[in-house]
N, C-alpha and C positions, 0 to 999 in steps of 0.2 A: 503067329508070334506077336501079341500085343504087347504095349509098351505101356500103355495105360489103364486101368481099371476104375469107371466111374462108379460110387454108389450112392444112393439117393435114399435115407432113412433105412440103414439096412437095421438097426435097431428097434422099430417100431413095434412098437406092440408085449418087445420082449422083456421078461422079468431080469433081474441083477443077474442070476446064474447063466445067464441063456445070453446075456450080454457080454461077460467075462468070456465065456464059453467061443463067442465071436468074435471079439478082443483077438482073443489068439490065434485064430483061424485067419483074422486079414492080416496078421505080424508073420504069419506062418507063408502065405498069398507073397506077401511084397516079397520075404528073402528066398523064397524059393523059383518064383518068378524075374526075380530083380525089377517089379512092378512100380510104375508111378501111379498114385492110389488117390481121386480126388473122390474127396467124401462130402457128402450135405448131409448133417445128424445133428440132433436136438440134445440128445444123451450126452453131454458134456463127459461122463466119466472113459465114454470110446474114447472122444475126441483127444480126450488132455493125453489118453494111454496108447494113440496109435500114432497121430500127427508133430509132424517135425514144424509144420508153417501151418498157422491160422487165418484165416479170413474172415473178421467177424462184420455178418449185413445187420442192418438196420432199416427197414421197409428198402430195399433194395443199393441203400447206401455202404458201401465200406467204413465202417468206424476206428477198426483195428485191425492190425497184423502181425505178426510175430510170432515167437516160440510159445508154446503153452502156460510160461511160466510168466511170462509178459500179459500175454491176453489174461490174464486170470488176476491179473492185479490193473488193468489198464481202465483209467476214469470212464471214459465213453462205455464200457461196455458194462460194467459198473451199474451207470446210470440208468442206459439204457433198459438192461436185462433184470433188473435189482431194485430200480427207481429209486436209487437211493446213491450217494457214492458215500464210500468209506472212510 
């Protein structure tokens, strides 16, 4: 009976279809399990469409935190990821 489910780049490699396709499959994991689900993925389109709370590093620093909607507009991460801010 695990309480938590780590994955680490479960997206790698995969095309748009094959990512949506997995999308659903860990939405389907967390409510069927009632799963805490900690993810490390590059694929921003998982990230914004599974995760309730964000962590974003920066060479091993925390820059940001919050809701997907926060991180997606937040300076630091911005500059960081974008080299640019908006």
């Amino acid at each position: 009976s695990p309480s938590i489910l780590f994955l680490d780049e479960p997206a790698a490699g995969m095309n748009p279809q094959e990512t949506a396709e997995l999308t659903q499959l860990i939405k389907k994991i967390k409510q069927d399990y009632n799963l805490t689900i900690i993810l490390i993925e590059h694929d921003m389109s998982l990230v914004m469409n599974i995760c309730e709370r964000i962590y974003v590093l920066d060479y091993g620093r925390c820059i940001a935190s919050g809701t997907a909607a926060q991180i997606k507009n937040d300076k630091n991460v911005i500059k960081a990821y974008l080299g640019k801010e908006n």
